[in-house]
C-alpha positions in Angstrom: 5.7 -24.4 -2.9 3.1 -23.7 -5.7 4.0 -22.9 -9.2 5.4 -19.3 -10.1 6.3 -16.8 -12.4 8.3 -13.5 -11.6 9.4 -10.9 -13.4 9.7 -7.2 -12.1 11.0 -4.8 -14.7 10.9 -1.7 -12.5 14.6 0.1 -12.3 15.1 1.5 -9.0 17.4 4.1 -8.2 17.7 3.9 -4.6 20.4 6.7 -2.5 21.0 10.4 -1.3 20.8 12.7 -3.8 19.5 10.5 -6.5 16.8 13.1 -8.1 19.4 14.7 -9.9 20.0 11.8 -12.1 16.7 11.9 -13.1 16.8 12.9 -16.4 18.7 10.2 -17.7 15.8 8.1 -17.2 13.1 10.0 -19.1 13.1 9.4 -22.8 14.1 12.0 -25.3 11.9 14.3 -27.2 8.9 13.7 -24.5 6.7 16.0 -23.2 6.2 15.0 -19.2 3.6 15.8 -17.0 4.7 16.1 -13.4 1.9 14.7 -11.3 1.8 15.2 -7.2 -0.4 15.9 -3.9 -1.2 18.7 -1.9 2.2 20.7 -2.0 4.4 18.5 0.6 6.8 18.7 -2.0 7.6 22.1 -2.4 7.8 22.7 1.4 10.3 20.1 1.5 12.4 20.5 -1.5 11.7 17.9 -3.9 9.6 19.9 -6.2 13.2 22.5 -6.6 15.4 19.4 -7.1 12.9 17.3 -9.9 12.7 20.5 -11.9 16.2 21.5 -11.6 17.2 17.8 -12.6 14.9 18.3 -15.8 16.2 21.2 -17.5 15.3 21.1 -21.0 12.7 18.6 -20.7 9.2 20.0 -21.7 7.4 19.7 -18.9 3.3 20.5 -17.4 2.3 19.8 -14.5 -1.1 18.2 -12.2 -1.3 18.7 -8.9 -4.1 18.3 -5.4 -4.0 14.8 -5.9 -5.9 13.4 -2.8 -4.9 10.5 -0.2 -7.1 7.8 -1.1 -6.8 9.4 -4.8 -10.1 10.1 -6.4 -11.4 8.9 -9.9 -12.9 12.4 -10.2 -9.4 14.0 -9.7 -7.2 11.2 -12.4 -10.1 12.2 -14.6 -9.1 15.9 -15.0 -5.9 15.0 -15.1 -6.3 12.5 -18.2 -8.4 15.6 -19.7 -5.4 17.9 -19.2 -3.0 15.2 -20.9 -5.8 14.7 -24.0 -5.4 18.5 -24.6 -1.9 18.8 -24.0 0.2 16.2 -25.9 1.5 14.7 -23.1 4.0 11.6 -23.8 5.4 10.7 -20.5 4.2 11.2 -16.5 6.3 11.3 -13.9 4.8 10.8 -9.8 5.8 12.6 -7.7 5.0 11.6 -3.9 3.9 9.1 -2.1 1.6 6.4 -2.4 -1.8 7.8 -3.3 0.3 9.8 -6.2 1.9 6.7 -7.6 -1.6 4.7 -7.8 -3.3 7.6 -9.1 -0.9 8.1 -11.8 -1.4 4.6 -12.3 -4.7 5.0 -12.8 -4.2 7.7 -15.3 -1.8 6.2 -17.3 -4.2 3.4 -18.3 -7.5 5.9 -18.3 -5.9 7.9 -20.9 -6.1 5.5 -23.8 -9.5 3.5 -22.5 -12.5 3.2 -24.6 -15.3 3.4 -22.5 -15.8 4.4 -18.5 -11.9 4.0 -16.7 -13.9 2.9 -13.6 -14.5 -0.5 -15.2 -10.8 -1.1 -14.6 -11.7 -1.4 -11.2 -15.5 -2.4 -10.9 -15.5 -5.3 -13.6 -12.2 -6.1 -14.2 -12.2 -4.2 -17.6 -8.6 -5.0 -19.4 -6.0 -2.4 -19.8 -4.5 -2.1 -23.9 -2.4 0.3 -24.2 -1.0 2.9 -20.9 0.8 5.7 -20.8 4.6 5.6 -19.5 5.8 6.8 -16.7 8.0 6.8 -13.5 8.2 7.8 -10.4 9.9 9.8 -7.2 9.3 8.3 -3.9 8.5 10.9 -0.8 6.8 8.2 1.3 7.8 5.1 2.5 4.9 3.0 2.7 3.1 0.9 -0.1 5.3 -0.3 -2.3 3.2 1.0 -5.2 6.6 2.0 -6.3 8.1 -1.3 -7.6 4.5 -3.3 -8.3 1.3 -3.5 -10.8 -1.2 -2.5 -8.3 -3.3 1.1 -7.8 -6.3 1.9 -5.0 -8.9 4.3 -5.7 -11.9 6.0 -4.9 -15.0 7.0 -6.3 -16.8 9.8 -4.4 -20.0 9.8 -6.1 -20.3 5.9 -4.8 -18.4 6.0 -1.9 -16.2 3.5 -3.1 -12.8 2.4 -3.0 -11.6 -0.4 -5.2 -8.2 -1.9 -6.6 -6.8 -3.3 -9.5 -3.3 -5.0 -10.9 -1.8 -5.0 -14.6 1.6 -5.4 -15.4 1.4 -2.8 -17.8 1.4 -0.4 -14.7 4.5 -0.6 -13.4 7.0 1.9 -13.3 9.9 2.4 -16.0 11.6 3.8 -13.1 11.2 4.3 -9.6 13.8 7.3 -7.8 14.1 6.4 -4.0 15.9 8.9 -1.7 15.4 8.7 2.0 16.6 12.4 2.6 12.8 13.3 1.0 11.1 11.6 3.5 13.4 13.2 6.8 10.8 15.8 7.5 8.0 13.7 7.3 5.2 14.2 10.0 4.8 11.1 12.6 1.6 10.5 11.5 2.6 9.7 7.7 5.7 7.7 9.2 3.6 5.1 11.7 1.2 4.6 8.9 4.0 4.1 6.3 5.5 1.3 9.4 2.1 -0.3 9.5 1.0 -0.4 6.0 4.6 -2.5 5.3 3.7 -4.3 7.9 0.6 -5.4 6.8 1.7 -5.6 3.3 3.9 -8.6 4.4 1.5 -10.4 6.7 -1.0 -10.5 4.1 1.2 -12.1 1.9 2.8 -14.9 4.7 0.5 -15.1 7.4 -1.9 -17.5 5.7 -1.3 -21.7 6.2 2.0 -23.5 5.7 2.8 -24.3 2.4 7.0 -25.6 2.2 8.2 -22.1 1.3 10.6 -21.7 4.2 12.8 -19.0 2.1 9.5 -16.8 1.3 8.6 -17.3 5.1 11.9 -16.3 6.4 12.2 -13.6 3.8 9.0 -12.2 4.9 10.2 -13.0 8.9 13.3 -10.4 8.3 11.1 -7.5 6.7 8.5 -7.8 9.5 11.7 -7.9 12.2 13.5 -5.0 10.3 10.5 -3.0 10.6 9.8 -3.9 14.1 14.0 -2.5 14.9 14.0 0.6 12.7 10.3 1.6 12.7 10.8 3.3 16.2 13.9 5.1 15.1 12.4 6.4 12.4 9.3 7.5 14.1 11.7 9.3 16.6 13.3 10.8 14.5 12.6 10.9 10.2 15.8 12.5 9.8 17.3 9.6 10.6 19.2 8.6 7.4 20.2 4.9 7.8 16.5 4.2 10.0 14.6 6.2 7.0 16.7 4.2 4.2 15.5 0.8 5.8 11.9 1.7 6.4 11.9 2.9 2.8 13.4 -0.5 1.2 11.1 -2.6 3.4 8.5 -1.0 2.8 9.3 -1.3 -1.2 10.5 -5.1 -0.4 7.1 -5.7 1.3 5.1 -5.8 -2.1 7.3 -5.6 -5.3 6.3 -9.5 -5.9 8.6 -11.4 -4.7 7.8 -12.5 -0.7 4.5 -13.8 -2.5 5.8 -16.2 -5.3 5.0 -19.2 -4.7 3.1 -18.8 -1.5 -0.8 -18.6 -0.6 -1.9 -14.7 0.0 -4.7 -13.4 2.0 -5.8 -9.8 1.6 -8.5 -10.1 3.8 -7.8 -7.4 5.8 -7.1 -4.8 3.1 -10.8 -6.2 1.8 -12.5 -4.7 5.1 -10.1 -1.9 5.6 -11.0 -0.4 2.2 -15.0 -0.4 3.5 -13.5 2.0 6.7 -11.7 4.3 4.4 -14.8 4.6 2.0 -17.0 5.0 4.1 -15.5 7.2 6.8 -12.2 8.4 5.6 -9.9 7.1 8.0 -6.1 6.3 6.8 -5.7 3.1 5.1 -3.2 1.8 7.6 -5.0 3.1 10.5 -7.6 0.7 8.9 -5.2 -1.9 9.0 -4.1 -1.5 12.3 -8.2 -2.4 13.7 -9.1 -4.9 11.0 -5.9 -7.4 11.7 -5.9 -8.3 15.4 -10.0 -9.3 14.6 -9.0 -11.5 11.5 -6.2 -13.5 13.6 -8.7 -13.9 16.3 -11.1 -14.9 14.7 -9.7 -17.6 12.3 -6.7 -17.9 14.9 -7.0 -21.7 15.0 -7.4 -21.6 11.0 -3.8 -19.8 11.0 -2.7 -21.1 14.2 0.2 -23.0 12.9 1.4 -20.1 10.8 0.4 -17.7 13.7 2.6 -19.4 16.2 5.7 -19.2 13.7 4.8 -15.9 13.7 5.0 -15.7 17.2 8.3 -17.5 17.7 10.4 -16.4 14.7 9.2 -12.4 15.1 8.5 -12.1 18.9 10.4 -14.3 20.1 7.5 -15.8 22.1 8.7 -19.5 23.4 6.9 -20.2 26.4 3.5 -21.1 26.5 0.8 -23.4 25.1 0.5 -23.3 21.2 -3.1 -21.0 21.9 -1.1 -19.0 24.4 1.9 -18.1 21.7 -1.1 -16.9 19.5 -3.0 -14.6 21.8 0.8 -13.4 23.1 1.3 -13.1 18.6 -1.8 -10.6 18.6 -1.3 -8.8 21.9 2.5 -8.3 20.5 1.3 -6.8 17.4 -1.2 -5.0 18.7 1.2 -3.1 21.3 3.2 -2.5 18.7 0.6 -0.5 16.2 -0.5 1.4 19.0 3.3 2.5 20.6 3.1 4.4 17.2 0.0 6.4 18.3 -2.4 4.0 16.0 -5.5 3.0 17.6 -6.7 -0.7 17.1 -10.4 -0.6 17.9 -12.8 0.9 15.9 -14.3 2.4 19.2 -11.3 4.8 18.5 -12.4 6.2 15.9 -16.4 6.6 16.9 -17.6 3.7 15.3 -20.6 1.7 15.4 -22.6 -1.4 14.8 -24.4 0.6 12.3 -20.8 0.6 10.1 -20.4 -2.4 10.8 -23.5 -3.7 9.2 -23.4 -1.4 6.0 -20.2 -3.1 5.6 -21.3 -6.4 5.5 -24.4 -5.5 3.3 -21.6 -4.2 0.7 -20.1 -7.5 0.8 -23.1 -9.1 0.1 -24.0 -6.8 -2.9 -21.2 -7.6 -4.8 -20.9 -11.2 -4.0 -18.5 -11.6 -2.2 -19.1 -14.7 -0.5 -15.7 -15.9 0.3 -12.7 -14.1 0.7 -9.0 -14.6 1.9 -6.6 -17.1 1.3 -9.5 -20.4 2.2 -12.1 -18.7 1.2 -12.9 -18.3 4.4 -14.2 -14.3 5.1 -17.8 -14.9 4.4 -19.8 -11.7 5.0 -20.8 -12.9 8.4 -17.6 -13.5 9.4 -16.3 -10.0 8.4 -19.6 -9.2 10.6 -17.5 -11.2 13.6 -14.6 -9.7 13.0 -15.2 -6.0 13.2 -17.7 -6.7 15.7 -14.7 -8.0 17.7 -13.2 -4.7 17.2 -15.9 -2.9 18.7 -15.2 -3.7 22.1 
């Protein structure tokens, strides 16, 4: 096990009915900008309940915040707060609102172009406060440092981490997610999912409490996902998904361990350039890593396939092919496609990608160093087929 540090300083307030306690998390004397999507949450209540539970509170309020949140949109919003003496924002929503509030929290007191956060690394000073309701089980943005966003006028879509980030508070309460369309729910199962393999599925490295830590997320999510997919409303199914999916990236499977992020890398490309969910872009970019670097991660791939699937018979090669065929049938008994014939794309993608890699140098990624640009060219040619 490698050398760690871990502190996670975000309170979360997990159980039915939970919004109503919201106000004795926001300071006094603040004026709070309420920040959310496309109006999900006042079809399903949530928008009623957050301003009910903050009576007395001076609030405003942003909304249309996009999936795959846009740089254009956080900047009107960090215009709004300039002009409005805004002290505190509070998310409300699911991922895409989280990481865009993020985003706007450390925008708002930059000196210079907020893009740089994401394109050079710029550092963050001084960010806004803020905290959050969860309506979608799926990223863990909720409880971690990390935001995604896009740039339409580049067609790009780029990521950074800061502690400084983080939620003060994070509300989580199942009952907002029960109405959830199917869609939203499978990509909230395989984005956790992911999450978690990106973090464990790397090379051996004598951390069996992260492995088997990680092992019971991905097997949890393997025995509730399908409830929940059923069914949303399901309370106890909904309440696991949700803390898996928080589980799967608030820091802690990962101390200590090699991570990967290889596939989140190439998914990105797929979103940018062609809009397609982010864990729909998941779902087509991991069965081509794991076969082809599935002798690099054999070992860890045939834990994988013992521990998770149960897979005992066979060769060493033969539990690894089972591995990606398991996972595989899995993504796609939630109605997510795995090839990127599915979603009517081509070679032509394929090489734009890799051209993208090579423009900003990157030469090596994942957990060896081992996704050079023509090997991203291998993969998603793989997926082709």
């Amino acid at each position: 096990m490698d050398n760690f540090e871990f502190c996670n300083p975000v309170r979360i307030i997990f159980g039915k009915d939970r919004i109503r306690d919201l106000n004795e998390y926001i300071p006094s004397g603040v004026k709070v900008m309420i920040i959310y999507g496309g109006g999900s949450i006042f079809r399903n209540g949530v928008y009623e309940k957050v301003k009910n539970a903050l009576k007395g509170v001076n609030t405003c309020e942003f909304g249309g915040v996009e999936p795959n949140p846009c740089h254009e949109t956080c900047m009107r919003a960090v215009t709004q707060i300039r002009d409005s003496g805004v002290d505190f924002l509070l998310a409300v929503g699911g991922g895409s609102v989280i990481d865009a509030t993020k985003y706007i929290a450390a925008a708002v007191y930059f000196k210079g172009d907020p893009w740089q956060i994401l394109s050079r690394n710029a550092s963050i000073n001084k960010t806004m406060p803020f905290g959050s309701v969860l309506t979608l089980p799926a990223t863990g943005t909720e409880m971690n440092a990390n935001s995604v966003i896009s740039k339409q006028s580049s067609g790009e879509k780029l990521a950074f981490s800061d502690p400084k980030v983080m939620p003060q508070f994070s509300i989580l309460d199942p009952t907002t997610s029960a109405s959830l369309p199917q869609k939203q729910v499978a990509n909230g199962i395989v984005d956790a999912f992911v999450h978690v393999i990106e973090q464990y599925l790397t090379y051996p490295n004598h951390a069996p409490l992260q492995d088997r830590m990680a092992e019971a997320i991905l097997k949890t999510l393997i025995e509730e996902g399908p409830k929940v997919y059923k069914n949303p409303a399901d309370y106890d199914a909904m309440a696991n998904l949700m803390w898996c999916s928080t589980m799967a990236l608030n820091g802690l499977i990962s101390r200590g361990v090699p991570e990967d992020w290889m596939i989140h890398m190439i998914g990105h490309e797929l979103t940018a350039f062609h809009g397609i969910d982010h864990a729909r872009t998941l779902a087509v970019v991991l069965p081509g890593v794991w076969w082809v670097f599935r002798e690099e991660k054999g070992e860890k791939l045939e834990q994988y396939a013992t521990r998770v699937w149960n897979i005992h018979d066979g060769s060493p090669a033969e539990k690894v092919v089972r591995a990606i065929e398991r996972t595989t049938e899995f993504f796609e008994s939630l109605n997510i496609a795995t090839k990127l014939s599915n979603y009517n794309i081509g070679i032509d993608t394929v090489e734009k990608i890799v051209q993208r890699f090579k423009k900003r140098r990157w030469t090596a990624i994942g957990d060896r160093e081992m996704g050079t640009p023509e090997k991203v060219r291998e993969i998603l040619e793989h997926q082709l087929k």
